[in-house]
KOLFIGU-524307 format. One record per residue (C-alpha): z, x, y. Coordinates in steps of 0.001 Angstrom, whole numbers, padded with zeros to 6 digits, always signed. Layout:
! KOLFIGU-524307
ZXY
...
***
This chain:
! KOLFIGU-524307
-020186+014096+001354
-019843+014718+005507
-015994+015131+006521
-015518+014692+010014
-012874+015088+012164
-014335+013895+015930
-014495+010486+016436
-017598+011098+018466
-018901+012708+015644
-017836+010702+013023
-019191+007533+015009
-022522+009045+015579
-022865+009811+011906
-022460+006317+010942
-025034+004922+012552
-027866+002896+011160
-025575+003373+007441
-026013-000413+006597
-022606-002317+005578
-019698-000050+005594
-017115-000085+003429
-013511+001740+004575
-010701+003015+002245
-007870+004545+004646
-005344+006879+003046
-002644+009576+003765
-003960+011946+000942
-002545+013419-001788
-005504+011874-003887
-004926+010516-007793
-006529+008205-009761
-005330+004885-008033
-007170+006123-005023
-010247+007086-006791
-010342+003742-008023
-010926+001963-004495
-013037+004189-003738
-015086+002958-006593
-014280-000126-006061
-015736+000218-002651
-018966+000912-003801
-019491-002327-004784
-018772-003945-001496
-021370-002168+000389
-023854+000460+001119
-021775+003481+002754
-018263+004761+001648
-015566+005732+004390
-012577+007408+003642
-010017+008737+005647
-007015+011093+005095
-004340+011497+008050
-000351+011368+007395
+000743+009412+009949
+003950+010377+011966
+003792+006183+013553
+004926+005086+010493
+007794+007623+009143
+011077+007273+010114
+013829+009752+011310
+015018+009715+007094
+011392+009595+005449
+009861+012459+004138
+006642+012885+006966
+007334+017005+006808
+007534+017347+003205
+005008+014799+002785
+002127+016219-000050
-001101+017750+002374
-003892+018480-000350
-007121+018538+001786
-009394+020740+000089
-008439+018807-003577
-008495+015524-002228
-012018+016208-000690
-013337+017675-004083
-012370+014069-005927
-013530+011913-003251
-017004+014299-003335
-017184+013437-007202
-016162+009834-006851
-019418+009315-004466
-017359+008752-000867
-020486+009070+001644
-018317+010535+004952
-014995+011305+005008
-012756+010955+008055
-010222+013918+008544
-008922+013604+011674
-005545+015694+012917
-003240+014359+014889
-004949+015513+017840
-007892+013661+017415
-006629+010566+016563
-003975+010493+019508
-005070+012648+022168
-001725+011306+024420
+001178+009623+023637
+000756+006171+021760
+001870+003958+023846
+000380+000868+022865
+001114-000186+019532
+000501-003613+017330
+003836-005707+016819
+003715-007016+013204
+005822-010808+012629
+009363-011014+011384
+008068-010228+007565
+007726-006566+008822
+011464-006666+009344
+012139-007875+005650
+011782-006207+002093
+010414-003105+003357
+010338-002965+006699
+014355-003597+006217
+014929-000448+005008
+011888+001471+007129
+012442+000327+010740
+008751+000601+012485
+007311+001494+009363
+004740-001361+009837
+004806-001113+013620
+003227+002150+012315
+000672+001407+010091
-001087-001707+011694
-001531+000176+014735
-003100+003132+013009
-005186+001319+010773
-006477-000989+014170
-006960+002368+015316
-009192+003502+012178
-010879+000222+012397
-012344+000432+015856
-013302+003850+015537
-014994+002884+011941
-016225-000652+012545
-016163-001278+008898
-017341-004439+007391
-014390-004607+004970
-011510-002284+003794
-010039-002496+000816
-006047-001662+000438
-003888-001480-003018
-002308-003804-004329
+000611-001875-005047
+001579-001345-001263
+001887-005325-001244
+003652-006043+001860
+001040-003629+003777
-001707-005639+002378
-000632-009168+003670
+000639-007530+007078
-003078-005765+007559
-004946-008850+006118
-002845-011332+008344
-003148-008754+011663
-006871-008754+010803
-007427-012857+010591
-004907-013503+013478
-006991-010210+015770
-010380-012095+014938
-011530-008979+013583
-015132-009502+011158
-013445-006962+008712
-013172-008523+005107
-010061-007227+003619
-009983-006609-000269
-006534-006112-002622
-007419-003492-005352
-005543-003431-008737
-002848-000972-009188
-003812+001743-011502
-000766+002281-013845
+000369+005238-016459
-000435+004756-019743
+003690+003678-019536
+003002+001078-016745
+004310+003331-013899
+002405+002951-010955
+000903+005632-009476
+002258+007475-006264
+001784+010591-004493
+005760+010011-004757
+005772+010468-008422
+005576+013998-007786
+008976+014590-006819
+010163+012996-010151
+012175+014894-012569
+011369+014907-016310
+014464+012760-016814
+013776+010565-014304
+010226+010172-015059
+011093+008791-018180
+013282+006369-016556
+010867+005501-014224
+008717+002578-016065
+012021+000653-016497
+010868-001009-012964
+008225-002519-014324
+009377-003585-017485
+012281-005559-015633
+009522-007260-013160
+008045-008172-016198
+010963-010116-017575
+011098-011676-014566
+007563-012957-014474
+007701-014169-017834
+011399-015692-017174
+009717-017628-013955
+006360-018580-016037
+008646-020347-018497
+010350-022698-016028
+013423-020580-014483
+014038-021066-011236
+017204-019430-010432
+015355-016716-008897
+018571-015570-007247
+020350-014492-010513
+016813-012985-011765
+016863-010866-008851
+020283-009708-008669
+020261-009167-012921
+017114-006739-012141
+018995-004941-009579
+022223-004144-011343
+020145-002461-014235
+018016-000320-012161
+021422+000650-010526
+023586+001037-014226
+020633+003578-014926
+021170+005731-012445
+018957+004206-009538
+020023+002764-006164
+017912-000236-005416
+016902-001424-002176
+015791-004974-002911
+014099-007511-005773
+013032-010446-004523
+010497-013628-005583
+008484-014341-003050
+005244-016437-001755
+002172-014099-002382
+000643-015880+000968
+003146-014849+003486
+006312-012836+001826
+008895-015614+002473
+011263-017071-000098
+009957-019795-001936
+011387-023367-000486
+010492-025482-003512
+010860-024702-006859
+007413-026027-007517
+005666-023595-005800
+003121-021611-008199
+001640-018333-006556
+004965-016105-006118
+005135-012414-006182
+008364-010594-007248
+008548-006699-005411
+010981-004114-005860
+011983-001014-004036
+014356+001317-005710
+014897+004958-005632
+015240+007237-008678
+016740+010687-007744
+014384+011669-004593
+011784+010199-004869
+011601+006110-003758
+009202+003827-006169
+007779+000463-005194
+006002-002108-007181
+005081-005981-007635
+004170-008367-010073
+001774-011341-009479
+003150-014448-010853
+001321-018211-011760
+004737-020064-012364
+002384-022509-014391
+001088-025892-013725
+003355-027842-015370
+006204-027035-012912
***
């Protein structure tokens, strides 16, 4: 595997590479990684990665200093999982002088969220336009888990004209359905015990809307007061469209998404649920 930290460089070592295939992260490798990187493989001929913990998208409150670096393991697992060139960049390299242009996501960035992280996807859609013009990938693929990132970057990508094809991987889960996180690390025994309860009650709310409930209100606000009688302190459950994020206007409507963002001791946990409300609705 090349890792690369110039853009020069790295742009002069992907020439003539055939259709490339990008998976951005912020490092801190584990298995959900590893598996769009496989993933990837399948999409084209060379495998991009890049690690770089962006400061655009932290805010004042979020955890950018503390935030796990793990460079030298995350390069050994990306070696192993076949990446072709990894991109390394510090923050020197990737903004030489002050950003001063930056890509201003629609009002869903200011929902769910970006509610509770002001500029956080101010942030990332200008980085990642940033990592796409210096990798002039063919497509990327984002999880699944980060689910509001992936319709902001697939949206900014159709709406920019960009010929990137943007692909949703799977979450990979703990044998206990807890998705994995580089944020899982600062659980507690205790609390990561606790922890699958969030997907347990997003189950119970996909089966409750599957079977014809449509008070997705009292779903949502049930779900909340649980997390927060077991010690958490929730930031939002909501239903939602999967195509655009915003609160379903008819009960009829069949591809919904339910996300939640809660915090358990330190450490804040996200995670979704893809729901078919059924035909017969």
């Amino acid at each position: 595997m090349q890792i690369h930290s110039s853009i020069p460089e790295l742009r002069q070592a992907l020439t003539r590479r055939g259709r490339v295939v990008f998976v951005p992260t912020m490092g801190n490798l584990h298995a959900g990684h590893i598996a769009l990187m496989t993933e990837a493989r399948t999409h084209g001929d060379t495998v991009v990665a890049s690690i770089f913990v962006n400061r655009l998208q932290f805010g004042p409150d979020d955890d950018f200093d503390r935030y796990p670096r793990t460079l030298q393991d995350d390069c050994d697992k990306l070696s192993s999982a076949g990446v072709d060139l990894l991109f390394a960049p510090g923050e020197a390299d990737l903004y030489p002088e002050p950003q001063q242009y930056y890509v201003e996501p629609p009002a869903i960035a200011h929902q769910l969220d970006g509610e509770f992280r002001p500029g956080h996807f101010r942030g990332v859609a200008t980085v990642v336009l940033k990592l796409f013009n210096i990798v002039q990938p063919q497509a990327a693929i984002f999880g699944k888990k980060d689910y509001q990132q992936l319709m902001v970057l697939r949206n900014m990508t159709r709406q920019l004209a960009l010929p990137i094809a943007i692909i949703g991987g799977e979450t990979v889960r703990a044998d206990d359905g807890l998705a994995l996180s580089s944020r899982n690390a600062y659980l507690s025994a205790a609390e990561r015990s606790e922890a699958p309860r969030l997907r347990r009650l997003l189950q119970r709310i996909g089966l409750a809307v599957e079977t014809g409930e449509t008070d997705f209100a009292s779903l949502e606000r049930e779900a909340a007061d649980e997390l927060d009688r077991h010690g958490w302190q929730t930031d939002y459950v909501a239903v939602r469209r999967q195509a655009d994020l915003q609160a379903p206007d008819d009960s009829r409507e069949r591809a919904l998404v339910v996300l939640a963002a809660s915090r358990l001791g330190s450490a804040r946990l996200i995670d979704n649920l893809e729901i078919n409300a059924g035909a017969d609705r």
